[in-house]
C-alpha positions as YAML, in Angstrom:
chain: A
units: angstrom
residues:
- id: 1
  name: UNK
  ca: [24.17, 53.32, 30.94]
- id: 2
  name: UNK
  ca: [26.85, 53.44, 33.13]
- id: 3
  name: UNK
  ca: [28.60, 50.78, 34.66]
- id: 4
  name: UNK
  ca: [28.83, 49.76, 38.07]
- id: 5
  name: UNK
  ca: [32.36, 49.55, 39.76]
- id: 6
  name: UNK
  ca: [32.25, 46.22, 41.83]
- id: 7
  name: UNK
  ca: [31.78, 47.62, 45.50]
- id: 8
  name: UNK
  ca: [28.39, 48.84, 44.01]
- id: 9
  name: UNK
  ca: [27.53, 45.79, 42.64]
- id: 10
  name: UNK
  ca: [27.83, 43.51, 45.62]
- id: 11
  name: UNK
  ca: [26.16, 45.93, 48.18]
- id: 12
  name: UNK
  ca: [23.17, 46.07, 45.24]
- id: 13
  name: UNK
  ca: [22.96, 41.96, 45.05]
- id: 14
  name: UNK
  ca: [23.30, 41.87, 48.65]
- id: 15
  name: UNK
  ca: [20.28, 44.18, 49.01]
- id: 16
  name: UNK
  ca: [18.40, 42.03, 46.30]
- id: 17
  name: UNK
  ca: [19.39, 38.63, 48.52]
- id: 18
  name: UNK
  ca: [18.10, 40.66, 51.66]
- id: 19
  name: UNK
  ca: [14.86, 41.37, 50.07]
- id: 20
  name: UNK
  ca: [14.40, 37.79, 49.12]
- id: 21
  name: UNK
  ca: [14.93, 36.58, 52.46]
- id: 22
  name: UNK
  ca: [12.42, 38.85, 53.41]
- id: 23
  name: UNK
  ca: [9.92, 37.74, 51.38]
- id: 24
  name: UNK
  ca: [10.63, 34.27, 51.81]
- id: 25
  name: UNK
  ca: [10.08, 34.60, 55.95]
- id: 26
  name: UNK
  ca: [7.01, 36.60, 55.44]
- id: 27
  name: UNK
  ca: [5.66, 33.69, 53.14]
- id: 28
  name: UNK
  ca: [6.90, 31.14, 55.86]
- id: 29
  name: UNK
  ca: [4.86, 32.99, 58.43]
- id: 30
  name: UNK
  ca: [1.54, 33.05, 56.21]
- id: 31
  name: UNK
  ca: [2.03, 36.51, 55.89]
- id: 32
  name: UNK
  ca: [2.50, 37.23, 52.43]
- id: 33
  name: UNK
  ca: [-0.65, 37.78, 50.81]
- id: 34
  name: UNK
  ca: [-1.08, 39.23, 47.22]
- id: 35
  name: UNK
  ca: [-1.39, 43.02, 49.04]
- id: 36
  name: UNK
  ca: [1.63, 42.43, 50.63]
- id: 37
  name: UNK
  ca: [3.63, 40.54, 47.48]
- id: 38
  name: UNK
  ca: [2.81, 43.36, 45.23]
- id: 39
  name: UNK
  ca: [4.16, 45.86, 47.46]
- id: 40
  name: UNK
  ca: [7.12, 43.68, 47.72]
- id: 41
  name: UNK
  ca: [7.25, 43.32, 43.91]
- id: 42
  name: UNK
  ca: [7.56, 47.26, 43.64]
- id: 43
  name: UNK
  ca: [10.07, 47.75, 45.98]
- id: 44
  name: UNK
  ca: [12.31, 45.20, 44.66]
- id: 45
  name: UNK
  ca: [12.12, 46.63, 41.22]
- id: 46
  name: UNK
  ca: [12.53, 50.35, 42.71]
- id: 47
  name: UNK
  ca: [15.68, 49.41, 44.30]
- id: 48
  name: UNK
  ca: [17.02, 48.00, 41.21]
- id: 49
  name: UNK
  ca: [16.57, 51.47, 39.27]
- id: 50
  name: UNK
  ca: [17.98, 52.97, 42.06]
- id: 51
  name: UNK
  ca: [21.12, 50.73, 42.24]
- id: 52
  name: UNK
  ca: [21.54, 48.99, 39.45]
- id: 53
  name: UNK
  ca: [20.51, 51.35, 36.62]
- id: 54
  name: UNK
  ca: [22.83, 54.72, 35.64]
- id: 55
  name: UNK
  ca: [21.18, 56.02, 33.10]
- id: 56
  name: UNK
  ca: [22.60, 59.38, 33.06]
- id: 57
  name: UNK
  ca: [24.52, 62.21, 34.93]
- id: 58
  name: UNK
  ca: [21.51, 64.52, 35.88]
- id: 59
  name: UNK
  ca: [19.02, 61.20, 36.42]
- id: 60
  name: UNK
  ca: [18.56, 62.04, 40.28]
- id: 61
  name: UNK
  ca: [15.38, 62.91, 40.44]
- id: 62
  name: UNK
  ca: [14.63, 59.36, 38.64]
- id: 63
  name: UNK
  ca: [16.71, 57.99, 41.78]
- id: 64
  name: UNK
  ca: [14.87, 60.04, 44.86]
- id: 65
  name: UNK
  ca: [11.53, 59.49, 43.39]
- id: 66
  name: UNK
  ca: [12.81, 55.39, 43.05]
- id: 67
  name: UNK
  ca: [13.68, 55.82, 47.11]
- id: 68
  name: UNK
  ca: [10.76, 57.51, 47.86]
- id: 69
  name: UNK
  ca: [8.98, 54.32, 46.59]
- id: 70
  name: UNK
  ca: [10.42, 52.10, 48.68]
- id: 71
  name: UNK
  ca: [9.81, 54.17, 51.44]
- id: 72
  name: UNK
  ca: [6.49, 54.36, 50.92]
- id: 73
  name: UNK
  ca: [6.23, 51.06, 49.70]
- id: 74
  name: UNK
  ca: [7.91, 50.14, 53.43]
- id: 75
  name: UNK
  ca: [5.47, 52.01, 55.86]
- id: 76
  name: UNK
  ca: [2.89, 50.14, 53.65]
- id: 77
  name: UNK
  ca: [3.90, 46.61, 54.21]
- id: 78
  name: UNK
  ca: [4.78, 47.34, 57.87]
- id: 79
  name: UNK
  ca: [1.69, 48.69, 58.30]
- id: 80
  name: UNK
  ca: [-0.26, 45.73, 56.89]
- id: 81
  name: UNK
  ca: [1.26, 43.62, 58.95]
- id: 82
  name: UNK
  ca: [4.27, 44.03, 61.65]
- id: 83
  name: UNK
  ca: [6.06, 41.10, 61.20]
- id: 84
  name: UNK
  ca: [9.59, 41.20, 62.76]
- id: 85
  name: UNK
  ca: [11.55, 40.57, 59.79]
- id: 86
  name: UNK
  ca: [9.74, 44.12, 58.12]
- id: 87
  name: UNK
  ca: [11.89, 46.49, 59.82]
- id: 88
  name: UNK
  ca: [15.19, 45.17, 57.53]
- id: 89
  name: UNK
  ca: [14.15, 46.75, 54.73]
- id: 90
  name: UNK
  ca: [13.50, 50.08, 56.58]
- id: 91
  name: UNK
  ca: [17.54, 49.54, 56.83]
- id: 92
  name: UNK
  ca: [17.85, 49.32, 53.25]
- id: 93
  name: UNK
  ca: [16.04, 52.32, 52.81]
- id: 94
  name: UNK
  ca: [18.36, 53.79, 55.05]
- id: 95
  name: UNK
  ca: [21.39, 53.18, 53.42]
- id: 96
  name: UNK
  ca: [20.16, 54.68, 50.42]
- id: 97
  name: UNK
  ca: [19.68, 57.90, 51.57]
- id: 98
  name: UNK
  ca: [23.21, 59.37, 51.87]
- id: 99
  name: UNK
  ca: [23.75, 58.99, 48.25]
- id: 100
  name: UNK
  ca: [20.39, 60.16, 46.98]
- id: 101
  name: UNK
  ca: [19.35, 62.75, 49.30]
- id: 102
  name: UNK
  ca: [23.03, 64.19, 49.84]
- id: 103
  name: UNK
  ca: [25.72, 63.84, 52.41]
- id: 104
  name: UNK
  ca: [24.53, 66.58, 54.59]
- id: 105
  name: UNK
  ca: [20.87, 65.96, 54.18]
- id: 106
  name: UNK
  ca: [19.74, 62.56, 54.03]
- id: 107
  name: UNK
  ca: [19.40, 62.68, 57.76]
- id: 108
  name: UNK
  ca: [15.67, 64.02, 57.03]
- id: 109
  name: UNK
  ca: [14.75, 61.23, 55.09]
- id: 110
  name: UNK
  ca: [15.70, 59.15, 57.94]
- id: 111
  name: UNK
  ca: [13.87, 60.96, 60.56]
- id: 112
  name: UNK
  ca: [10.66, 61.11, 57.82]
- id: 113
  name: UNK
  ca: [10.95, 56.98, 57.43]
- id: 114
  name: UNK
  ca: [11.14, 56.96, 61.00]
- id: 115
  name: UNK
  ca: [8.39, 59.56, 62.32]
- id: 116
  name: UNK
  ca: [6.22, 57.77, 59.92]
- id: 117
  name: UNK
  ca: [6.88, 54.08, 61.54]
- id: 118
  name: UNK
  ca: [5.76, 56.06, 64.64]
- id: 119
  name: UNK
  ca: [3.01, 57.28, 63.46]
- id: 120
  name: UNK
  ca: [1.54, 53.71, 62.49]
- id: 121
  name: UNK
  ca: [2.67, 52.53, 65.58]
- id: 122
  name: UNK
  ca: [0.85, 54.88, 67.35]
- id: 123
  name: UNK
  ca: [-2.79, 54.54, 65.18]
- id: 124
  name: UNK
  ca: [-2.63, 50.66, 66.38]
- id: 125
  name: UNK
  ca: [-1.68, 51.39, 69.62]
- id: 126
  name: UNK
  ca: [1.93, 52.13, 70.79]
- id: 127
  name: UNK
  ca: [3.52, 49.19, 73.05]
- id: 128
  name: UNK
  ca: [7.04, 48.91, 74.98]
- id: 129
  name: UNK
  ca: [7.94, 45.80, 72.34]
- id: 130
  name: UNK
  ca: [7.13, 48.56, 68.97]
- id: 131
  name: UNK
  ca: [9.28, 51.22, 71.05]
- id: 132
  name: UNK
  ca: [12.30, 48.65, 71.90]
- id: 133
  name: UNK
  ca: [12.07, 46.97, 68.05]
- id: 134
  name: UNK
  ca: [12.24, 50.41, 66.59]
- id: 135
  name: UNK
  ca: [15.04, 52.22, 68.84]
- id: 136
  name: UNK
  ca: [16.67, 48.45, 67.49]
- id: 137
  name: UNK
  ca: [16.81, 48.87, 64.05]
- id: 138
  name: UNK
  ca: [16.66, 52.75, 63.76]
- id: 139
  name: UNK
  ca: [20.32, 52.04, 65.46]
- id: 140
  name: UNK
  ca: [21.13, 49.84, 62.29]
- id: 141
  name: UNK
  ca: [19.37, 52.09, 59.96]
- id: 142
  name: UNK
  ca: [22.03, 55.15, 61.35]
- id: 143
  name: UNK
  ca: [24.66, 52.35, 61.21]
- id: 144
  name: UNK
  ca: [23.74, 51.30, 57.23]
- id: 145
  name: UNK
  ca: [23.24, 55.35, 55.89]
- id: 146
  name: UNK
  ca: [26.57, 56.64, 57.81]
- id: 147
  name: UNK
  ca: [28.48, 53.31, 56.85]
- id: 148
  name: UNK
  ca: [27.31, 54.30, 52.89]
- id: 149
  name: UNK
  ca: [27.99, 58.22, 53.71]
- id: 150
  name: UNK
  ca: [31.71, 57.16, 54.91]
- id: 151
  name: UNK
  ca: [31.83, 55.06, 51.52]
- id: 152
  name: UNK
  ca: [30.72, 58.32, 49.51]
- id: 153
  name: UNK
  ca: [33.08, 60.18, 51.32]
- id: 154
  name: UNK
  ca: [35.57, 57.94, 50.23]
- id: 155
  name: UNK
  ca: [34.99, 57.83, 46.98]
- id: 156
  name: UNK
  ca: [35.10, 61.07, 46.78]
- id: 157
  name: UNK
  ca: [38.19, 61.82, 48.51]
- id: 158
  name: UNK
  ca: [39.49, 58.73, 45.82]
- id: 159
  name: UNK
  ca: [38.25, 61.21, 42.95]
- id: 160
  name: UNK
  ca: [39.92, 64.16, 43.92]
- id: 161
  name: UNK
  ca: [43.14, 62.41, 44.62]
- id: 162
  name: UNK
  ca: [42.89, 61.13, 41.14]
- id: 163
  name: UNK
  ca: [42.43, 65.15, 39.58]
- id: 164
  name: UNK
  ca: [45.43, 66.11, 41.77]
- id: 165
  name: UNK
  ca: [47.60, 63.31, 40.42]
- id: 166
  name: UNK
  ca: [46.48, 64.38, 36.81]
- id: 167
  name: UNK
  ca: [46.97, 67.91, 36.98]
- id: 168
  name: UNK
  ca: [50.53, 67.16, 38.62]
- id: 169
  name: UNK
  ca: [51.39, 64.71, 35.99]
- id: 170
  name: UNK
  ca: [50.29, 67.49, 33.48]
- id: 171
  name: UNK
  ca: [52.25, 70.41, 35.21]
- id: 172
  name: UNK
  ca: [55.18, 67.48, 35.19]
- id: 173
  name: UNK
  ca: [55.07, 67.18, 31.32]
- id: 174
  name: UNK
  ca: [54.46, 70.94, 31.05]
- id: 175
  name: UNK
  ca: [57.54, 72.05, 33.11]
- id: 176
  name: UNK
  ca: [59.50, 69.08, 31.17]
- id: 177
  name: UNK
  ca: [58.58, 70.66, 27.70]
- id: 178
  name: UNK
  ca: [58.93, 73.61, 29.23]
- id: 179
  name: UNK
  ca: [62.40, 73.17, 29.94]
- id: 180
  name: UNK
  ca: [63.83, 71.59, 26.41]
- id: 181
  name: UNK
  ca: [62.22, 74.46, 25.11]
- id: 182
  name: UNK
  ca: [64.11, 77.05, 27.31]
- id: 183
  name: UNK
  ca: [67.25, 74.73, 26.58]
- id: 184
  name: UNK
  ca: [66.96, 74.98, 23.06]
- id: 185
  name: UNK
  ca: [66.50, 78.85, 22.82]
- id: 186
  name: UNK
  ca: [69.46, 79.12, 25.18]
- id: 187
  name: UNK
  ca: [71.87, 76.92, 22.77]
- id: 188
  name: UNK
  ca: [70.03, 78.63, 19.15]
- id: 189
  name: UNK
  ca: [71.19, 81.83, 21.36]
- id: 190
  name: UNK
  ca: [74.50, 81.26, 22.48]
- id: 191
  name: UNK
  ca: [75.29, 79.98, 18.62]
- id: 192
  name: UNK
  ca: [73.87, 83.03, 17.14]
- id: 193
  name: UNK
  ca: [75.81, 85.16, 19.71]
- id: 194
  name: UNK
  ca: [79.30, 83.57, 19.62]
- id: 195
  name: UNK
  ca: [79.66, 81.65, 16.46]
- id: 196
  name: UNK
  ca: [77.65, 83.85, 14.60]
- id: 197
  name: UNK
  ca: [79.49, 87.22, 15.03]
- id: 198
  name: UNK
  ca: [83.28, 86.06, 14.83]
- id: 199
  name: UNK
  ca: [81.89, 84.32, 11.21]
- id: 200
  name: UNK
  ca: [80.40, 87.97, 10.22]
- id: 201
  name: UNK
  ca: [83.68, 89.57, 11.68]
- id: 202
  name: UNK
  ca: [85.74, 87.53, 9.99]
- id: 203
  name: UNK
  ca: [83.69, 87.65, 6.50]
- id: 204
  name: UNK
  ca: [84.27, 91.76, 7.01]
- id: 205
  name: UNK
  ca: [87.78, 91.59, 7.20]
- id: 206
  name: UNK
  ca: [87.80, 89.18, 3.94]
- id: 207
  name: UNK
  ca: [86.24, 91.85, 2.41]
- id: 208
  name: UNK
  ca: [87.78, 94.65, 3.44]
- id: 209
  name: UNK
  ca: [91.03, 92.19, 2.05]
- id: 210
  name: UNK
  ca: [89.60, 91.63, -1.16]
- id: 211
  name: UNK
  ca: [89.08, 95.40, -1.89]
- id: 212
  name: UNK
  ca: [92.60, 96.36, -0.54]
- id: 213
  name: UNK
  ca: [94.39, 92.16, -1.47]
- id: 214
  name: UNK
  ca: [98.12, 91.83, -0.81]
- id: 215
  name: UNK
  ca: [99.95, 91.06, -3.78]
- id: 216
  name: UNK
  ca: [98.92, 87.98, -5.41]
- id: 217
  name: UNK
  ca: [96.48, 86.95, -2.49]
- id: 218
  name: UNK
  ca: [93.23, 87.48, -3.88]
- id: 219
  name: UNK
  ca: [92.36, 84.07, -4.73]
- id: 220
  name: UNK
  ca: [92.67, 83.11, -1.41]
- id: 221
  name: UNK
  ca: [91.06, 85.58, 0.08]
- id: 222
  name: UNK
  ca: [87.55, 84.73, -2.34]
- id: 223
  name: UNK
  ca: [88.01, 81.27, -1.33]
- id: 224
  name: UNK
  ca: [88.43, 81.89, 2.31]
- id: 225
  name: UNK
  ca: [85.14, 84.52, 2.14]
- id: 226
  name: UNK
  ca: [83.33, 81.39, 0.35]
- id: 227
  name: UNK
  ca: [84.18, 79.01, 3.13]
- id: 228
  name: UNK
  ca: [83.06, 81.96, 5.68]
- id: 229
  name: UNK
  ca: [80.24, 82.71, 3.99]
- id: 230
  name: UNK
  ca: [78.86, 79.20, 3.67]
- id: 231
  name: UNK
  ca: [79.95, 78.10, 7.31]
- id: 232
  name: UNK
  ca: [77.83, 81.04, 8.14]
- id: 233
  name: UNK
  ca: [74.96, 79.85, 6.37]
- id: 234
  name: UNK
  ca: [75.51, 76.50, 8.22]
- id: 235
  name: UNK
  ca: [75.07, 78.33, 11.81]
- id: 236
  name: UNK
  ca: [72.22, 80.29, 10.94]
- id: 237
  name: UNK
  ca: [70.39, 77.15, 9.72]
- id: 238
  name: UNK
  ca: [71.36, 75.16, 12.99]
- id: 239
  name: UNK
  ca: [69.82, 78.14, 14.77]
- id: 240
  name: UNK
  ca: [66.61, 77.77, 12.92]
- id: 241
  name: UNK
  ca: [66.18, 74.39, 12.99]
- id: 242
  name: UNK
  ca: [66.55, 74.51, 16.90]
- id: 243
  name: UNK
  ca: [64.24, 77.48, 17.11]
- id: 244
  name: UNK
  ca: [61.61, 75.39, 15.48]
- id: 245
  name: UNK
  ca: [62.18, 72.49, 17.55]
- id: 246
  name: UNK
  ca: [61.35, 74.85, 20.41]
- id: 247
  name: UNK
  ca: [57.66, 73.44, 19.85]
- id: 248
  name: UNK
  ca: [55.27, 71.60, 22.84]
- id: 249
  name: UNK
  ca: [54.21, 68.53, 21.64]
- id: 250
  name: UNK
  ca: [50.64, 67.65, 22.59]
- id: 251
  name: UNK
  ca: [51.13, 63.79, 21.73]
- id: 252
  name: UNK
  ca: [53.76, 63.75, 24.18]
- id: 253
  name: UNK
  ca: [51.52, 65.38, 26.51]
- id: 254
  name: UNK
  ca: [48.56, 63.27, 26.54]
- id: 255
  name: UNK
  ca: [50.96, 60.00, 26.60]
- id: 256
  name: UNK
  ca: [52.33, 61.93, 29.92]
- id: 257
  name: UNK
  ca: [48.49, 62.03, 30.67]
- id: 258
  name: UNK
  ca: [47.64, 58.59, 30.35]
- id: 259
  name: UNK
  ca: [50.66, 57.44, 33.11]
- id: 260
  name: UNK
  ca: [49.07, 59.40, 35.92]
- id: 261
  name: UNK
  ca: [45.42, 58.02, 34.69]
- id: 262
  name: UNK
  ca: [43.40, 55.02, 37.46]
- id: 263
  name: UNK
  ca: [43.50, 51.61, 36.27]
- id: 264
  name: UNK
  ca: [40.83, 50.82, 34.11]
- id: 265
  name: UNK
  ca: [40.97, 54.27, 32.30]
- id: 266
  name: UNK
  ca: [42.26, 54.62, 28.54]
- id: 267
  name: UNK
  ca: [43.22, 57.71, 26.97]
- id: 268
  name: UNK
  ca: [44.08, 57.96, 23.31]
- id: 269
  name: UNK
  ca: [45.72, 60.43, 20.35]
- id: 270
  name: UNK
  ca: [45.22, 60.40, 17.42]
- id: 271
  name: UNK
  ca: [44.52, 63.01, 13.98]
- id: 272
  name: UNK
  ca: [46.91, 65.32, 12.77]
- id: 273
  name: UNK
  ca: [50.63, 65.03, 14.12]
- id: 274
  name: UNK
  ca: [51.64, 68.49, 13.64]
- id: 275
  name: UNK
  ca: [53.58, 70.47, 16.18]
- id: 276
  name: UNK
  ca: [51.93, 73.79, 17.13]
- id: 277
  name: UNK
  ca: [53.86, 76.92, 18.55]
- id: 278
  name: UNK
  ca: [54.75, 76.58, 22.10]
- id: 279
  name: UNK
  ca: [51.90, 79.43, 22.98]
- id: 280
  name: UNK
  ca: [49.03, 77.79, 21.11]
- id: 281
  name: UNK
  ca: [49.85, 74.02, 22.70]
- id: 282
  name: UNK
  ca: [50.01, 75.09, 26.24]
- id: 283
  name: UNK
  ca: [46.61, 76.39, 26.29]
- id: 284
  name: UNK
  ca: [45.26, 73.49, 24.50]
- id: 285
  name: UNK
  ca: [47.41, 71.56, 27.12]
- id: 286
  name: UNK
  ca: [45.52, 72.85, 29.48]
- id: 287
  name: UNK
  ca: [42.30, 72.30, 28.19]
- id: 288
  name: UNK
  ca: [43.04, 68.47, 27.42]
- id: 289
  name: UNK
  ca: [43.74, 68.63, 31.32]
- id: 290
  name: UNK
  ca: [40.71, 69.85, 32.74]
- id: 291
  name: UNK
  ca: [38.12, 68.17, 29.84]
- id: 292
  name: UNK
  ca: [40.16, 64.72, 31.15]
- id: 293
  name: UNK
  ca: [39.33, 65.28, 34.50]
- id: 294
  name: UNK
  ca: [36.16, 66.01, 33.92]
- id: 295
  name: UNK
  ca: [35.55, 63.33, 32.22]
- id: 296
  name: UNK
  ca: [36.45, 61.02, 35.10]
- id: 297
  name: UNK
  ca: [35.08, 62.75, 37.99]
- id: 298
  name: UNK
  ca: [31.95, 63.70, 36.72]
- id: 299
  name: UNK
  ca: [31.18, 61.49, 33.94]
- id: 300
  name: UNK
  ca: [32.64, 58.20, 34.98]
- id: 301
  name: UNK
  ca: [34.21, 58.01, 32.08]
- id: 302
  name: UNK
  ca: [36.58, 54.73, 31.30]
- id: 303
  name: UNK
  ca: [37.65, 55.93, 27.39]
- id: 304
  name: UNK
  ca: [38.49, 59.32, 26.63]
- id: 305
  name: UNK
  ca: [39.80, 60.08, 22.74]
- id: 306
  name: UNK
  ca: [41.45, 63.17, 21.49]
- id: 307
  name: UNK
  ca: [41.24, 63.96, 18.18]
- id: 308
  name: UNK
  ca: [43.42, 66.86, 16.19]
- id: 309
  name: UNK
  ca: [42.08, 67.78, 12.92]
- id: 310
  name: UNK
  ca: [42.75, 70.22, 10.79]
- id: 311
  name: UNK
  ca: [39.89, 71.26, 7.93]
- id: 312
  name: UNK
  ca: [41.35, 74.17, 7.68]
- id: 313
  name: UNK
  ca: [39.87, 75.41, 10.80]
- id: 314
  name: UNK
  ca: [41.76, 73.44, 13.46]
- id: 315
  name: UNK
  ca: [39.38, 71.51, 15.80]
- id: 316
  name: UNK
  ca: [40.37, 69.76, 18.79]
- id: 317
  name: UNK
  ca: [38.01, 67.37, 20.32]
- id: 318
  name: UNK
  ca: [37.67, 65.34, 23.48]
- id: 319
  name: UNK
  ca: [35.27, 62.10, 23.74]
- id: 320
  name: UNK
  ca: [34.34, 60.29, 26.69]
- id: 321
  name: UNK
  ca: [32.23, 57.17, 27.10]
- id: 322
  name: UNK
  ca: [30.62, 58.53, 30.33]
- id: 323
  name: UNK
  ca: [27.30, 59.42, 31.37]
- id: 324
  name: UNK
  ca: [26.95, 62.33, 29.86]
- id: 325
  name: UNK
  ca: [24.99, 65.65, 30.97]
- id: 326
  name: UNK
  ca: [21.93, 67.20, 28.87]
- id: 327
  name: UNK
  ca: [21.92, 70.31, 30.59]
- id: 328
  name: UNK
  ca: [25.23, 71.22, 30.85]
- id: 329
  name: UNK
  ca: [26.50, 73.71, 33.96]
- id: 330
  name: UNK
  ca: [29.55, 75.74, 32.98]
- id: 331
  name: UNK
  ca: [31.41, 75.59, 36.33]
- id: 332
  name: UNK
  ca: [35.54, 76.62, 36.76]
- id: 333
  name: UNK
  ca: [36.55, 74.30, 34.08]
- id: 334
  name: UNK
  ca: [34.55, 74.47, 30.97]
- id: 335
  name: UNK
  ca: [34.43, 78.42, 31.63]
- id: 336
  name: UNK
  ca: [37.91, 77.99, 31.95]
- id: 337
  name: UNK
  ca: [38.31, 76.11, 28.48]
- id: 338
  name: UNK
  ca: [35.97, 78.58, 26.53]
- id: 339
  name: UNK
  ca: [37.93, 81.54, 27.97]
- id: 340
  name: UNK
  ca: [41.40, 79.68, 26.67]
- id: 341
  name: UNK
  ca: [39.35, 78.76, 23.42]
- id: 342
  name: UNK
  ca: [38.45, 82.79, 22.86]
- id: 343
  name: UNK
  ca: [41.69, 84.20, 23.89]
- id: 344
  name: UNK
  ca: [43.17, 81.37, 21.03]
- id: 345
  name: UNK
  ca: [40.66, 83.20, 18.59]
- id: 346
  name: UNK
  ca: [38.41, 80.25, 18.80]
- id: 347
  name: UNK
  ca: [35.44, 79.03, 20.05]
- id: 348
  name: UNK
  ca: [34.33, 76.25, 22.80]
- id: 349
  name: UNK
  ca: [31.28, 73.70, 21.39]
- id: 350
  name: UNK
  ca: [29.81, 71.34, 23.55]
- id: 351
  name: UNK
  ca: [27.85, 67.89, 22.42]
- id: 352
  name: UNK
  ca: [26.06, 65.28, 23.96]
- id: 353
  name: UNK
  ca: [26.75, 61.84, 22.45]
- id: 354
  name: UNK
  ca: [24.61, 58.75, 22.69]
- id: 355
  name: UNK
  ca: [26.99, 56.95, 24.74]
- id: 356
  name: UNK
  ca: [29.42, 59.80, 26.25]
- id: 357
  name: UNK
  ca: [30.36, 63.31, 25.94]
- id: 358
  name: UNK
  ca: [32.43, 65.64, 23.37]
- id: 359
  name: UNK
  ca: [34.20, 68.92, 24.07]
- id: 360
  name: UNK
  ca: [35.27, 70.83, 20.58]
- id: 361
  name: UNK
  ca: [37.62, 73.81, 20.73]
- id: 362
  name: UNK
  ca: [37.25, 75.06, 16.78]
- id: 363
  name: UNK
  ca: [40.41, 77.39, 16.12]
- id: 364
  name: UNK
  ca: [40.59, 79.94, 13.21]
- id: 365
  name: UNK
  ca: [42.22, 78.60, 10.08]
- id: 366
  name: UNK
  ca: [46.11, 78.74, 11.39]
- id: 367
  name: UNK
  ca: [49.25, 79.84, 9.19]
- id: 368
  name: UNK
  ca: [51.03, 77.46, 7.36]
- id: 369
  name: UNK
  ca: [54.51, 78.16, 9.08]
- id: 370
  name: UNK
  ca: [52.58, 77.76, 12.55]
- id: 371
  name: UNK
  ca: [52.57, 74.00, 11.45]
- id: 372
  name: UNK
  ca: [55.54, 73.95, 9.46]
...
């Protein structure tokens, strides 16, 4: 069950308070009968599915069906009775239907609700007062859906600000590894190219000297080639060492993550702490990236854990605590992340959790130097 972010949670109490007012005016009136209450009853506890509970990611049809309840539930009471105060939770209805019928489509619920009122208008005979109190609140019903369309929109636009900050943070710590990497090949090079030759020139001529020695210069000559020699040895180990430096570290990555991340959201590292080669990290750089952001965007995730383990196969896996999916869609990213995954020599697993979601990318057994 997901939880709601507060802008949800007032507009659903506020909807909860409306219906109780409702009630509580139709019962002033001598309205409510036991017909009428049950209806009520039902619609109340429709709209809190509808609002209130999140069970899971692909739980729409739970949702529409919980509108089309109320709806129905609506043109009942209304038609039992038209009591003035009736036609406010037609605007409740309403301002459902952007976010359960779709942006671009719940303007047919709306004219459904509404041909509907008409239609039980006109069996009990159509007057100017059910005309004027329906163009009314069919003007407040357009104001509540487009106010929560706008809101959607919003939201929306709010989500896919957040992906673009994440992927630029990512491309920022990508491009910064990037660069120390570059830097340290240039300095292993520039070692290996100066300091590195005039040592093995000048260990030639040593022994070139100690075939052909001047008279009574051949212990210095030995001791010079030693000192040569071993200076050499020196260089070619700083080279080394900086070559294997030249690694992209995926803890430093993920911490680079977790600064462009909303409020609210924690993301965590944790498992084995070896560096990989620069080739292998990037790609699993990416696919931290896009698992992360789908995480949030789709699965309203608020804690998302990365594991490294390595058993000998090397498995990295992603956890969320969001919603979830039980019939998962491969869209651009998690075709994205098995194509990485296969081109790696591994494979991409997917698992629904009870609470949350789990990406695996299972590697072949890797060679000990790639982890040295």
């Amino acid at each position: 069950m997901n939880k709601l972010n507060r802008d949800d949670l007032v507009l659903s109490l506020s909807g909860l308070v409306t219906y109780a007012v409702v009630i509580w005016v139709d019962a002033l009136n001598g309205h409510l009968t036991m017909f009428r209450f049950g209806l009520f009853g039902a619609m109340t506890l429709a709209f809190c599915v509808a609002t209130m509970w999140r069970p899971a990611a692909n739980s729409m049809p739970l949702l529409r069906l919980a509108l089309l309840l109320q709806c129905l539930c609506a043109i009942a009471i209304y038609a039992d009775y038209k009591s003035l105060v009736v036609p406010v939770i037609l605007v409740i209805c309403a301002a459902q239907m952007p976010a359960f019928l779709g942006l671009n489509r719940w303007w047919y619920g709306l004219a459904a609700l509404n041909i509907a009122v008409l239609l039980v208008d006109m069996s009990s005979g159509l007057s100017q007062t059910d005309v004027i109190t329906n163009l009314v609140f069919l003007s407040f019903e357009l104001f509540a859906a487009l106010s929560t369309r706008s809101r959607l929109i919003a939201q929306e636009q709010q989500k896919l600000l957040e992906a673009t900050n994440l992927q630029l943070r990512a491309a920022q710590s990508m491009l910064s590894q990037q660069s120390q990497h570059n830097e340290r090949l240039r300095i292993a090079r520039d070692l290996h190219d100066s300091l590195g030759h005039h040592l093995t020139a000048l260990s030639l001529q040593l022994e070139h000297a100690i075939h052909q020695p001047p008279d009574d210069s051949s212990k210095l000559f030995q001791s010079l080639k030693l000192q040569v020699n071993e200076t050499l040895q020196q260089a070619r180990s700083v080279v080394r060492h900086m070559r294997q430096q030249s690694r992209f570290s995926l803890p430093d990555f993920v911490a680079e993550l977790q600064l462009g991340l909303p409020p609210g959201i924690t993301l965590g590292f944790s498992g084995a702490q070896q560096e990989l080669p620069a080739d292998i990290s990037e790609q699993l750089a990416y696919c931290i990236q896009e698992a992360v952001s789908n995480a949030i965007r789709h699965g309203r995730a608020t804690d998302i854990a990365i594991e490294m383990v390595r058993q000998p196969q090397f498995k990295l896996q992603i956890r969320d605590n969001g919603v979830g999916c039980s019939n998962v869609h491969y869209g651009n990213g998690l075709n994205g992340i098995a194509e990485r995954a296969k081109q790696l020599g591994g494979q991409l697993m997917i698992n629904k959790l009870p609470s949350g979601f789990a990406i695996t990318i299972e590697l072949a057994a890797l060679p000990e130097e790639a982890l040295a």
